[in-house]
Each structure stands twice: as structure tokens, then as C-alpha cells.
C-alpha positions in Angstrom: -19.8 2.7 -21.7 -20.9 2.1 -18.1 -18.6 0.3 -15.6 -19.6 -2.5 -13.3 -17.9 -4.8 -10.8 -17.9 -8.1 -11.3 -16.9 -10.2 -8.2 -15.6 -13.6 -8.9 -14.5 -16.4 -7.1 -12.9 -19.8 -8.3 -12.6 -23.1 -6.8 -10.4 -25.4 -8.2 -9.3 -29.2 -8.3 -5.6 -27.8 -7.3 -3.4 -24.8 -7.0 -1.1 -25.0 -10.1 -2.9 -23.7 -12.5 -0.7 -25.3 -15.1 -1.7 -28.7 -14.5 -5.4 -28.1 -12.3 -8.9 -27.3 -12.9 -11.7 -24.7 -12.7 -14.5 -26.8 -11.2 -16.4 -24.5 -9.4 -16.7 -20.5 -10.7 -19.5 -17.6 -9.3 -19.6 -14.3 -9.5 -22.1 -11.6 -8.9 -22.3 -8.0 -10.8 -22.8 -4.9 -8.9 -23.3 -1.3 -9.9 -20.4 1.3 -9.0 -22.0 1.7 -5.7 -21.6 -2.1 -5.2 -25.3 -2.5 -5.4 -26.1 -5.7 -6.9 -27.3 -6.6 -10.6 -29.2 -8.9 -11.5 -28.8 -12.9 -10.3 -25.1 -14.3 -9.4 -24.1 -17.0 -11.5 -22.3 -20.1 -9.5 -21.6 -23.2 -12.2 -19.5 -26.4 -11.7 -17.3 -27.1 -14.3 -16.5 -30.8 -15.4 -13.1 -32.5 -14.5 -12.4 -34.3 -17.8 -11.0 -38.1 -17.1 -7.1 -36.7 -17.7 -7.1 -34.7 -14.4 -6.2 -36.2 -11.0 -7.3 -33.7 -8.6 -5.2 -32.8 -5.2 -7.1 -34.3 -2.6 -5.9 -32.1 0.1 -8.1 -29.2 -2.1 -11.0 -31.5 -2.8 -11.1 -31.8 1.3 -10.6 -28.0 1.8 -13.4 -27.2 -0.8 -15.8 -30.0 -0.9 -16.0 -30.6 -4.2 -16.1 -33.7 -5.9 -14.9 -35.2 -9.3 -18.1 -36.8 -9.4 -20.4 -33.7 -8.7 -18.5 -31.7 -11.9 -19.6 -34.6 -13.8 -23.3 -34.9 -12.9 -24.1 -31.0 -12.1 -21.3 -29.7 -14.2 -20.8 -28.4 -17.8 -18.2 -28.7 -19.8 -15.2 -26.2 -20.2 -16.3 -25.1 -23.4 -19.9 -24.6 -22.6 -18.6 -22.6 -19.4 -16.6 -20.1 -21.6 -19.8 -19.7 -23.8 -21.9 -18.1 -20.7 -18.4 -16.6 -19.6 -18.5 -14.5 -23.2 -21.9 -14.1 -23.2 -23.1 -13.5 -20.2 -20.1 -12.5 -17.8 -17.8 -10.8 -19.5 -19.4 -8.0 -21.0 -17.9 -4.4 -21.9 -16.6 -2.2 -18.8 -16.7 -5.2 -16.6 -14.0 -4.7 -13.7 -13.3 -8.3 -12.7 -12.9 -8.4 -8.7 -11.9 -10.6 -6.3 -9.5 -11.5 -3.4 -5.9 -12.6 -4.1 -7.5 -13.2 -7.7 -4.6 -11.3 -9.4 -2.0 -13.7 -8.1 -4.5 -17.2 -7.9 -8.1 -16.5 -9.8 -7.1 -14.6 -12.9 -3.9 -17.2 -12.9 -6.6 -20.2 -13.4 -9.5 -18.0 -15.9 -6.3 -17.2 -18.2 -5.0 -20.7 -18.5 -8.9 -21.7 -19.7 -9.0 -19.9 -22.0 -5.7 -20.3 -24.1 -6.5 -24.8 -23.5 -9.8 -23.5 -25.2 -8.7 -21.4 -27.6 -9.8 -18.4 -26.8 -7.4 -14.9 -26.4 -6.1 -15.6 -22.6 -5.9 -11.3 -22.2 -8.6 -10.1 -23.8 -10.8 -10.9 -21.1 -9.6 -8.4 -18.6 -8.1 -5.3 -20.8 -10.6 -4.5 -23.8 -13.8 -3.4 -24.4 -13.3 -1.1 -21.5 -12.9 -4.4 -19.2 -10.0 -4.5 -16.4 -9.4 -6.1 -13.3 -8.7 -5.2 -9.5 -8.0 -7.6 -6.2 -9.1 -6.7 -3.0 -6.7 -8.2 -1.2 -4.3 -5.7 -1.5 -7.1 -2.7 -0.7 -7.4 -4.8 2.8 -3.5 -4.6 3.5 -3.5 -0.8 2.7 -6.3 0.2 4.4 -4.9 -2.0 7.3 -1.8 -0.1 7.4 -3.0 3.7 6.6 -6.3 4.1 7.7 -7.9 1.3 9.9 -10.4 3.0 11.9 -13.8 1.8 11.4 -12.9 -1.7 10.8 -11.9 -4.4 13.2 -8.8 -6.1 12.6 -8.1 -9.5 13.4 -5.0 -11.8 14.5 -4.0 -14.9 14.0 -2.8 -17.0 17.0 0.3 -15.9 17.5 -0.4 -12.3 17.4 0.8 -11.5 14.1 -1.9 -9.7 11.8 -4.3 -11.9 9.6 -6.1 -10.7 6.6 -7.8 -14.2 5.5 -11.2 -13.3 4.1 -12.8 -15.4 6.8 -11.3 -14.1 10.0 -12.6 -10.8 8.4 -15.6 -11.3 7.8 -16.3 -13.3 11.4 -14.2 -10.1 13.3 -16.5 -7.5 11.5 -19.9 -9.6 11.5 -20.3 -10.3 7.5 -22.1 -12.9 6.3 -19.6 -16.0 5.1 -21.7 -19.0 6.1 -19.6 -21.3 4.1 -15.8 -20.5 3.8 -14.5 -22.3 0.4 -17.6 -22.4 -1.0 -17.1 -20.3 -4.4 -20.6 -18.0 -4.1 -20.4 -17.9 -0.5 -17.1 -16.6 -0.7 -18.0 -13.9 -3.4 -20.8 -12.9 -0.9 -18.4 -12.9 1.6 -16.3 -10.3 -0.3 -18.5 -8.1 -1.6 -19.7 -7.1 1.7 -16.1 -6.7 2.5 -16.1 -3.9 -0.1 -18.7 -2.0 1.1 -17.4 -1.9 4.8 -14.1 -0.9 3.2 -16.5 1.6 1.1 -18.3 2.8 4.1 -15.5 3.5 6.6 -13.0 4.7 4.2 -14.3 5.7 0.8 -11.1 8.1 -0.6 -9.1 5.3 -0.1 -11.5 2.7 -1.9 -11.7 5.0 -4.9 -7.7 6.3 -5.1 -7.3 2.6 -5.1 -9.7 1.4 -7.2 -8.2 4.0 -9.6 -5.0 1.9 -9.8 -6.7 -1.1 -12.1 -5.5 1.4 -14.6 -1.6 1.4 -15.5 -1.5 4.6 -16.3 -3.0 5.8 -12.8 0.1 3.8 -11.4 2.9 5.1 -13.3 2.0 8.3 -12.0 2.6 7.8 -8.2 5.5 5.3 -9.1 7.9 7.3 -11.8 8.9 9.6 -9.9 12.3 10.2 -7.9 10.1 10.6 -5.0 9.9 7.6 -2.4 6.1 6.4 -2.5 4.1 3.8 -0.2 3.6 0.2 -1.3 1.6 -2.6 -0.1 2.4 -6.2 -0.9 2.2 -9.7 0.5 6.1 -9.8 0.0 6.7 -7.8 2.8 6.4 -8.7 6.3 3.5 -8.8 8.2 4.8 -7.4 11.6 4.7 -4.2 10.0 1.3 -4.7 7.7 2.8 -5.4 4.7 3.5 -2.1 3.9 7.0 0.0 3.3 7.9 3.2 1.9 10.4 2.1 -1.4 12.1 4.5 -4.1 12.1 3.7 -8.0 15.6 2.5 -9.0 15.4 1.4 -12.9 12.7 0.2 -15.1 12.8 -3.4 -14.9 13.4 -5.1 -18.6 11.7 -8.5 -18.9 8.5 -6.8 -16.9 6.2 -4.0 -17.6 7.7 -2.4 -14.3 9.8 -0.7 -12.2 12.8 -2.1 -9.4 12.2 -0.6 -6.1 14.3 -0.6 -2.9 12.3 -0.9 0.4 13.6 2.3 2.6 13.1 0.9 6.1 16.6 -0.8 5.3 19.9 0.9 5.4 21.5 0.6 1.6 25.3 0.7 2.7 25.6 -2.8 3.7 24.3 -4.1 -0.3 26.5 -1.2 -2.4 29.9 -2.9 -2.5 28.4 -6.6 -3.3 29.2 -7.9 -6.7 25.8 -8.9 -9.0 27.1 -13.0 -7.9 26.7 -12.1 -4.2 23.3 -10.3 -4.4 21.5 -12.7 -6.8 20.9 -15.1 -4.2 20.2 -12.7 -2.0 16.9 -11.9 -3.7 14.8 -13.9 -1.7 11.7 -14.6 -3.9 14.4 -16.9 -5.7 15.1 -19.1 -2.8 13.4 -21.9 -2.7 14.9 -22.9 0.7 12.7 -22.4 4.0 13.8 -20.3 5.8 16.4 -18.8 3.2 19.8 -18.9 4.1 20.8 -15.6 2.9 19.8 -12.3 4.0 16.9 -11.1 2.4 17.4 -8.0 -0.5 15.6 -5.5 0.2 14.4 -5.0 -3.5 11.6 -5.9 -5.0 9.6 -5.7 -8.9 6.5 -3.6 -8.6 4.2 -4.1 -11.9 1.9 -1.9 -13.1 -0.7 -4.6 -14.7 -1.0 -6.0 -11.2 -3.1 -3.4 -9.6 -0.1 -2.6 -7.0 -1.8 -0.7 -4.0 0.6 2.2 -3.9 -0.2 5.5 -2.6 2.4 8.8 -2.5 4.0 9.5 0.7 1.8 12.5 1.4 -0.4 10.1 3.3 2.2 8.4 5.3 0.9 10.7 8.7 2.8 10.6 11.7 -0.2 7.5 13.2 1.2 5.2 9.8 4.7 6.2 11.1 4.5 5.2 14.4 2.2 1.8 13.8 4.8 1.0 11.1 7.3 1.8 12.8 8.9 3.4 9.9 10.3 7.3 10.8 10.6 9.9 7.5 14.2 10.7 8.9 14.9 7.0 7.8 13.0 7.5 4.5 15.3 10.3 4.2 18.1 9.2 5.3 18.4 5.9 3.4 16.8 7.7 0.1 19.9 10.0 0.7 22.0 7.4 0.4 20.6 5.8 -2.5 21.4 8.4 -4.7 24.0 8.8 -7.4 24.9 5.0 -6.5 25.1 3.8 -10.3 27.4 1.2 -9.5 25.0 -0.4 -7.6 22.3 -0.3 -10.1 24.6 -1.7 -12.3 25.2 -4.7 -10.1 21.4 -5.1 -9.3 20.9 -5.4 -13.3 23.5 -8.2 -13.6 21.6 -10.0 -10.5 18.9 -10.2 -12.0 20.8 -11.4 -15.4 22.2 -14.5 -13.4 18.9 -15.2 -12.1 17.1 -14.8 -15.6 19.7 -17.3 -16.9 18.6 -19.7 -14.1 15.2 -19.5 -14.6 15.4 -20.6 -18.1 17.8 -23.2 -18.1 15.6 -24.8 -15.2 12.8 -24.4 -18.3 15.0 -26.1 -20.6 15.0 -29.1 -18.1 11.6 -29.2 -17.6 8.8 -31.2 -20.2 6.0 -28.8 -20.1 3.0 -30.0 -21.6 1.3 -28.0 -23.9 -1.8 -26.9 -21.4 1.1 -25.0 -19.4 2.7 -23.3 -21.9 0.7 -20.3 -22.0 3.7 -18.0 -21.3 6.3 -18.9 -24.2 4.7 -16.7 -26.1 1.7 -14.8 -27.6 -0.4 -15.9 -30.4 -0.6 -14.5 -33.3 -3.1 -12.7 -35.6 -3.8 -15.2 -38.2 -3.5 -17.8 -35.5 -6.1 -15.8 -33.6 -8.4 -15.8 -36.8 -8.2 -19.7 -37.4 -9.0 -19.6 -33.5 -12.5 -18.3 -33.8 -13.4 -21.1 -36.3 -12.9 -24.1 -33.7 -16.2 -22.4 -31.5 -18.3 -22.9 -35.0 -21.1 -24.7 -34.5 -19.7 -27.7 -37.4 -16.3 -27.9 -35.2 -17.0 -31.4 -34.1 -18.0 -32.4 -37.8 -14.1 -31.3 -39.2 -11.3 -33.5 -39.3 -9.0 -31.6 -36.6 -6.6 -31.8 -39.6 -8.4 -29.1 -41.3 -6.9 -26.6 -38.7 -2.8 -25.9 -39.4 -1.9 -23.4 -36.6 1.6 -21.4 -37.1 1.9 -21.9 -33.3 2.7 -25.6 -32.2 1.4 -24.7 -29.1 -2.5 -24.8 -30.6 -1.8 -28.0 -32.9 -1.1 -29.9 -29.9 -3.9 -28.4 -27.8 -6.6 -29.2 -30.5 -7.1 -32.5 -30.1 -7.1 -32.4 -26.1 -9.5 -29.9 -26.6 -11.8 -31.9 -28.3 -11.7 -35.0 -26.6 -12.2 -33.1 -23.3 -14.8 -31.0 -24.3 -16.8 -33.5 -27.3 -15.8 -37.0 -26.1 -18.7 -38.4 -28.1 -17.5 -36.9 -31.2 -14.0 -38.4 -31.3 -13.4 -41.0 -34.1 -12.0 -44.2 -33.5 -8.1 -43.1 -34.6 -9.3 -40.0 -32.3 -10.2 -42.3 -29.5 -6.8 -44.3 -29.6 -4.8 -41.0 -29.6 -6.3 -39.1 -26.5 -6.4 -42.7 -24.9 -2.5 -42.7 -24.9 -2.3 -39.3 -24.1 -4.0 -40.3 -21.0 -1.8 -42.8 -20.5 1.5 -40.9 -20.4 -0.2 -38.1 -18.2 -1.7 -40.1 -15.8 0.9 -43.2 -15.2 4.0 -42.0 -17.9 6.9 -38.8 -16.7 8.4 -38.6 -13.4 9.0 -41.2 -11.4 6.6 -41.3 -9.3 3.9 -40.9 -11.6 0.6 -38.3 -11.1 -0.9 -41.6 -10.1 1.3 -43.2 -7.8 1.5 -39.7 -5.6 -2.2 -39.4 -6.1 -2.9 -42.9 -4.1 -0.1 -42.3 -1.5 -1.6 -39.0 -1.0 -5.2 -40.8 -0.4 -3.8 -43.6 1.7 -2.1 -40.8 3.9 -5.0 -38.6 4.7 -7.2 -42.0 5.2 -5.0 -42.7 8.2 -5.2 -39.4 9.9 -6.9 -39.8 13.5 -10.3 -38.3 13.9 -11.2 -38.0 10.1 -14.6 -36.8 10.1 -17.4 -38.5 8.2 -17.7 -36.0 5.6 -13.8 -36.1 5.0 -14.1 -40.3 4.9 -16.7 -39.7 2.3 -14.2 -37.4 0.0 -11.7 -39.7 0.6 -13.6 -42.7 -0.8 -14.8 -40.4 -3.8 -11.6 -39.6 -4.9 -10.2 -43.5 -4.9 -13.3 -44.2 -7.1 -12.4 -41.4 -9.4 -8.9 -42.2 -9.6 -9.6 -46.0 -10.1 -12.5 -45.1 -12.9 -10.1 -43.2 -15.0 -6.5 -44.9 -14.7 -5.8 -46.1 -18.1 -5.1 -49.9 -18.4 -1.5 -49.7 -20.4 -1.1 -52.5 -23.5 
């Protein structure tokens, strides 16, 4: 079975997948040697009449309500070329920052549609990989070649567009979804081009296994990530602790730091010191200097052997501290112990913050997997006499799908609903749009509009937006009994 890539972009009505939309997807296919194959695809996707979008995205990206409706298909029509067409076997789905944002969005379509929200990416020889990442590395290991640019005050910037301006690459039209995938592709093949073992090693690392094997080791590797600081190119030199539990992962402890000052702190005193957890800017505690690493994210590691004396000095980061602090590290299971119980306490947080929470079905995609007979029953809804069955028919084990069915089908076959149908996605509507917190989706959507209408030196276009989205929101607020 013959690989390809397949570079994808998204944009979207919002950026919480949860509760936002897909309304724009393109994506262009190229061979191994990032030749291109065949003709890109670029569709808008409808925004059904339950979804407000954030207006500060429709301004960044252009795209209106009103365009998905008139250009646009439906979700379920989209997922039919997306099986068909797009995601065929080998297929390595690539894009920038689509691990974290992209993928986030394509896997939450796919479970509201009732299709396997995995599958998509792992089998049939499929998998994914992010470039993003491949910039940061090559960034911090081996630059030459490329230009590199800045952002205004001098720190270094690695936003597609300042790339591909800096380095002359087409990208006529930032936050436009094909333009962007243009955008990256090109990317690639100067990445390609000016540092091809690189591209490759890391292109390796879509595969887990490929990863364990420069992670698991008691040897300190390098790591890339956007959770580390950008004065020294996002990039450390950490050692595997333990095997992280709830992930498929590992615990690593980021070497430029001395350990002693974190070995004698009880699990309560280094819990909030784990900084991804604090949702305080800036965070009032010390950042730990630990971090998860998992494998099915593409990680850009690489083994230390490459960490020349040039990385050294532009990281600033000696291997006499690598040592030193590794050194250290060892035999320190009390420590270990007292990171484990951290990350109990915040575990425990997390959840009973979920327990608080009313999550709508459409963002429950993470309580659980479904299961195989679910999965079976599944395959029936994208039948060609679905919209002729009383949803009834279909008794999932999941609760999960019962509720989704019916927002799947007046979302995606409003003409087919009956009149009891009708009444029910009506008050569904209702509650979403106007019902919940206080204030409402709708209330926060208007004083959102009425703020940016008031901002000095609103250009035309922007006014134009502005208007579009009051229309939409007016046009689909339910009138309550």
C-alpha cells in the first residue's frame, strides 16, 4: 500500500471544537516527494440554524453563515466525499498545529455524525503528522537554509505567515483554508530541500513505535514543544521519569533546570506548580519543570546525539548541565512518588470540575469509546432509507448516540423531520441558543457584535461581517412560547 500526504486545512466558525463548526475544509494530496496529485478539494460546510458563530473568527477568516448556506453542503454530505474521496488507505493527514486544532475539530465531526472519530487517522495504513512542530525543531537544530523570522519584540515567531513572507512562499490569502494549505506545502518542501534527514527522522515519528524508541530510554533526549519557551526555540533536553497512567505516555523533566529545589516538596505543593493547570495569567507559582510527552501526538523528539555544540550554544543549554542535573535526578524515588500523587490531586480536580459542568452531547466525545455493536447499528444511519425510519428504530447501548440522533437529523435532513420531530429540535434550539448560563449563547453573541461595531476605523469589509452576522443571529433566534 502506497503512502501519500494529505495536507489539510480547516476553518471554523470558532475555536472550541466542542461547541463550533467546520465551515470551510481543503486539502491537497501529494506523492512522498510532495509532488502534487491530482486537484485539491476546498468545500464550505453548512452552519446548521443551532450554531452562533464567534464573530471575532468570522472577521479573522471571512467566512460567513450565509456563504455555508448558499455555497455549502451539509455535514453529512461533507463526510461522504471525506470517505470517499479524502481519506483513502496510507493517507498521512498533514497540516500545521492540526494535531492540537485541525484533527481536534475533524474528530468531533465525525462522532456528531456517527461515524468512528479514530479511524480516520490510524487504519488502513492512514496516520497523521503536524508540521508545526518540524518548524520548531528545525528552527532549533538545524536552521541553515531557511530564514527565520521575529516577531516585534524580538522574540522568535513561527506563524505560517511570517514564514512564508520571510522565505518568499506563496500565501496570498492568510486564513483562507486552500490558500493556507498552499501556503504549507511549500513550507515542506523548503524544509525538504534545505534539510532532508531531518524531514524524514521526523516524519518517521507519526509512528508510535518510531517514538518510544528515542523516548524509553534512561538516556536524556531532545524535545520540541510549544510548551516550552520561545527564547530558547521551544526546545530542551528532558529525561523519562515514569510512564504516565491516564495517557499513552511518558513524564519527562526538562534538564535546563536544576531538580534540587522540587525533591523535598510534598505532591500538595507541586500540583499547582504544574503550570499547564493554572488558569491564571501570568501563574502565580513557579513553573514545574515537568511535562507529558505522548506518543500519538507526533512529538518532534530527536536523541541527544544531534544536540552539537552550535544547538548548545544558540540554546543556551551546556551538556555539563544535562549531566549534571540528570545526575541528580537519579535514584530520587521519593520524588517520583510525589510527582504521581500531583498529578492524582490534579486528576481529581479535573473531574469534579466535569461533574459541575452540563456538557451537551456534541462535546462528549471523550467519556468514552463506542462500542462494537454500537459501531454496527452506526453504519445503518448513512443508509440510503435513514430519513424514511422512525429515529426510534435505532436503540444505541451508548446514551451518548441516542441523544445525538435526532440533532443529527434535523441538522443534516431538515426537510425530512416530522411534525413531533420539528417541535423537538425546535426546543432544543431554544435551550442552546437562549436556555444555560446566564448570559445566554445569545445575549454574549449580540454584546460581542455591538462591541466590535464600535471599534474606530472598522473597515468596510469588517462592517459588512458585522451586519451578516446580526442577520444570522436575528434569523435563527427562536421565539420562546
Amino acid at each position: 500500500m502506497s503512502n501519500s500526504l494529505y495536507f489539510y486545512d480547516l476553518e471554523t466558525s470558532g475555536f472550541d471544537p466542542k461547541q463550533q463548526r467546520i465551515m470551510q475544509f481543503a486539502g491537497q494530496r501529494t506523492d512522498m516527494q510532495l509532488k502534487p496529485i491530482a486537484e485539491p478539494h476546498n468545500i464550505l460546510v453548512k452552519l446548521s440554524d443551532d450554531i452562533l458563530p464567534d464573530p471575532d473568527a468570522v472577521l479573522l477568516t471571512g467566512i460567513t453563515p450565509q456563504m455555508t448556506i448558499s455555497e455549502g453542503v451539509t455535514e453529512e454530505e461533507f463526510l461522504q466525499i471525506f470517505k470517499n474521496e479524502i481519506s483513502t488507505p496510507g493517507t498521512i493527514f498533514t497540516g500545521y498545529n492540526s494535531v492540537r486544532f485541525d484533527d481536534e475539530f475533524m474528530r468531533y465531526l465525525q462522532y456528531r455524525n456517527f461515524y468512528d472519530a479514530y479511524e480516520w487517522h490510524w487504519a488502513d495504513e492512514r496516520s497523521r503528522w503536524d508540521l508545526l512542530d518540524v518548524v520548531r525543531m528545525t528552527r532549533a537544530l538545524r536552521p541553515d537554509g531557511i530564514k527565520w523570522p521575529f516577531n516585534s519584540d524580538g522574540q522568535p515567531a513561527n506563524q505560517l505567515g511570517l514564514l512564508t513572507t520571510i522565505n518568499k512562499l506563496d500565501h496570498a490569502n492568510a486564513h483562507d483554508a486552500l490558500s493556507d494549505v498552499v501556503a504549507t506545502t511549500d513550507l515542506a518542501r523548503l524544509l525538504r530541500a534545505k534539510q532532508p534527514k531531518l524531514f524524514s527522522f521526523l516524519l518517521k515519528l507519526r509512528d508510535k513505535k518510531e517514538v518510544k524508541k528515542v523516548v524509553q530510554t534512561n538516556q536524556p533526549f531532545v524535545y520540541t514543544s510549544g510548551k516550552f519557551s520561545s527564547e530558547y526555540e521551544k526546545t530542551t533536553v528532558v529525561l523519562n521519569l515514569f510512564d504516565s497512567t491516564k495517557q499513552n505516555g511518558i513524564v519527562v523533566y526538562d534538564l535546563r533546570y536544576d531538580p534540587e529545589p522540587y525533591l523535598r516538596l510534598s505532591s500538595e505543593e507541586l500540583a499547582p506548580m504544574w503550570q499547564h493547570y493554572c488558569k491564571e495569567r501570568p501563574c502565580p507559582h513557579p513553573r514545574l519543570p515537568v511535562k507529558n510527552l505522548q506518543f500519538n501526538r507526533c512529538p518532534a523528539v530527536a536523541p541527544l546525539s544531534v544536540f552539537n555544540s552550535d544547538c548548545q550554544e544558540r540554546l543556551n543549554l551546556s551538556l555539563k548541565t544535562i549531566e549534571k542535573n540528570k545526575n541528580i535526578l537519579k535514584n530520587q524515588p521519593k520524588f517520583v512518588e510525589q510527582l504521581k500523587g500531583a498529578i492524582d490531586i490534579m486528576d481529581k480536580k479535573y473531574q469534579t470540575k466535569l461533574v459541575t459542568e452540563v456538557i451537551e452531547a456534541d462535546g462528549r466525545l471523550y467519556d468514552g469509546f463506542v462500542g462494537d455493536s454500537d459501531k454496527s447499528l452506526m453504519a445503518k444511519i448513512h443508509s440510503n432509507n435513514f430519513v424514511e425510519q422512525e429515529i426510534g428504530k435505532f436503540n444505541f447501548s451508548d446514551e451518548r448516540l441516542n441523544q445525538l440522533l435526532p440533532l443529527y437529523k434535523a441538522r443534516n435532513f431538515p426537510k425530512s423531520l416530522s411534525t413531533g420531530e420539528r417541535e423537538d429540535w425546535e426546543k432544543f434550539r431554544e435551550n442552546r441558543l437562549l436556555g444555560g448560563k446566564i448570559p445566554s449563547r445569545a445575549v454574549k453573541y449580540f454584546d460581542r457584535l455591538s462591541q466590535l461595531s464600535t471599534q474606530k476605523n472598522l473597515s468596510d469589509n469588517k462592517r459588512y461581517l458585522l451586519e451578516e452576522l446580526q442577520l444570522w443571529g436575528q434569523s435563527i433566534l427562536p421565539i420562546p412560547d
